[in-house]
matplotlib code that plots the C-alpha trace (Angstrom):
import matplotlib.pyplot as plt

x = [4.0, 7.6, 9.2, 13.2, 15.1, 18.4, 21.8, 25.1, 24.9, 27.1, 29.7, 33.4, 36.2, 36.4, 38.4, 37.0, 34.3, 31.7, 28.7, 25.0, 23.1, 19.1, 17.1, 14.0, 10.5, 7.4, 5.1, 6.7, 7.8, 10.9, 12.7, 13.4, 15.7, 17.5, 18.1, 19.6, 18.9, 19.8, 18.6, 21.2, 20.0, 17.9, 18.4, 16.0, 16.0, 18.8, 19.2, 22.7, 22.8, 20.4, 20.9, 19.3, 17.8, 20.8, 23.1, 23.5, 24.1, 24.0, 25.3, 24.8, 27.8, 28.4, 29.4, 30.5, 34.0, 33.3, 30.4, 29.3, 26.1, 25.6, 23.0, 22.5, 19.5, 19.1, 18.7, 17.2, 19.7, 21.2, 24.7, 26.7, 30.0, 31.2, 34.6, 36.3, 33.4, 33.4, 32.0, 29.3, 28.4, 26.7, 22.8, 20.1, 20.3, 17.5, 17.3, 14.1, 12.2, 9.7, 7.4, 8.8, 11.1, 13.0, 13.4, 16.8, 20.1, 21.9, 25.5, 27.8, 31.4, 33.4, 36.2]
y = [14.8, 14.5, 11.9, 10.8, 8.7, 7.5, 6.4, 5.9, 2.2, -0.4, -2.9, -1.7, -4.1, -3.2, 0.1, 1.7, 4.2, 5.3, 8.3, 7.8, 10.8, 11.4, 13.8, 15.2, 15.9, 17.0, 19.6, 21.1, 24.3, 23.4, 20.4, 20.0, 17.2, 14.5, 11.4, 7.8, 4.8, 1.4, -2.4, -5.2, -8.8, -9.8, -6.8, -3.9, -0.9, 1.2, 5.1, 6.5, 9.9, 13.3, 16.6, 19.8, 23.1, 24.1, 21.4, 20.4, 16.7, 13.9, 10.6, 6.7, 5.2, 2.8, 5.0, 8.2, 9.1, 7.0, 8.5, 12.2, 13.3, 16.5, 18.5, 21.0, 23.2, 24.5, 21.6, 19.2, 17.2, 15.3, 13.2, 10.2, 9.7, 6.8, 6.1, 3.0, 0.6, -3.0, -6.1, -5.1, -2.3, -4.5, -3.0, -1.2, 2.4, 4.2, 8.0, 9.9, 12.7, 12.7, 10.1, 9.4, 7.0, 6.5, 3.0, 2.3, 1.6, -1.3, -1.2, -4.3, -4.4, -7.3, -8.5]
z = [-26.8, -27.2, -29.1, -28.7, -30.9, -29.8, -31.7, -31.5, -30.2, -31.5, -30.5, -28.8, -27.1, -23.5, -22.5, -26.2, -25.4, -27.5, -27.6, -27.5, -28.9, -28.3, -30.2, -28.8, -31.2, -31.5, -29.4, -26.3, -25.2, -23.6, -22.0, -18.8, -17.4, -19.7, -18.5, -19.3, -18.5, -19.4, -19.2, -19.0, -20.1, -17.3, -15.6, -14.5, -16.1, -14.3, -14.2, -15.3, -15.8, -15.8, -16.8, -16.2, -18.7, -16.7, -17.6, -13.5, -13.5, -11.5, -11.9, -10.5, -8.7, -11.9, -14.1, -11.8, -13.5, -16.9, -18.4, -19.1, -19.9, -21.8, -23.8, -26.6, -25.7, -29.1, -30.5, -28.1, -27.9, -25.7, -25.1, -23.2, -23.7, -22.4, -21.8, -20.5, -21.5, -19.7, -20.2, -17.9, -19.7, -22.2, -22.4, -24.1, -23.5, -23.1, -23.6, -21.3, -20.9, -18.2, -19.0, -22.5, -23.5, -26.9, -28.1, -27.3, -28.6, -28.1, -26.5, -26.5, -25.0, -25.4, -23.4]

ax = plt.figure().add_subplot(projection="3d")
ax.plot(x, y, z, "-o")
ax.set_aspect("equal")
plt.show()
């Protein structure tokens, strides 16, 4: 069971960035891919970012040049550093790990 607790939410003026950090816990052997997501209001949940053991990444179109997604093995850890933050942008973000989910962090960009 792995458990993974986000942070780094909070509330930025568009163009500001800002840089979501997820912790991984509990009983595993290793991790595998690291991904992000995040649900808008009245939105589905949308995939942003995922990262490899071997920190290969892929990204979604809405965020491809804005965001970056990276990990510290040793620690179980992983980043997104968002730059550039719109109105649009405004969500929960959700950090995963297979078939676990933290509980999210909310992001608000005003304009």
């Amino acid at each position: 069971q792995v458990q993974l607790v986000e942070s780094g939410g909070g509330s930025v003026q568009a163009g500001g960035s800002l840089r979501l950090s997820c912790a991984a816990s509990g009983s595993f052997f290793i991790i595998n891919n690291m991904a992000w997501y995040r649900q808008g209001p009245g939105k589905q949940r949308e995939f942003l970012a995922v990262i490899s053991r071997g920190y290969a990444t892929t990204y979604a179109d809405s965020v491809k040049g804005r965001f970056t997604i990276s990990r510290v093995n040793a620690n179980n850890t992983v980043y997104l550093q968002m730059n550039d933050l719109k109105p649009e942008d405004t969500a929960v973000y959700y950090c995963n790990e297979e078939s676990n989910w933290g509980q999210g962090t909310q992001v608000t960009v005003s304009s």
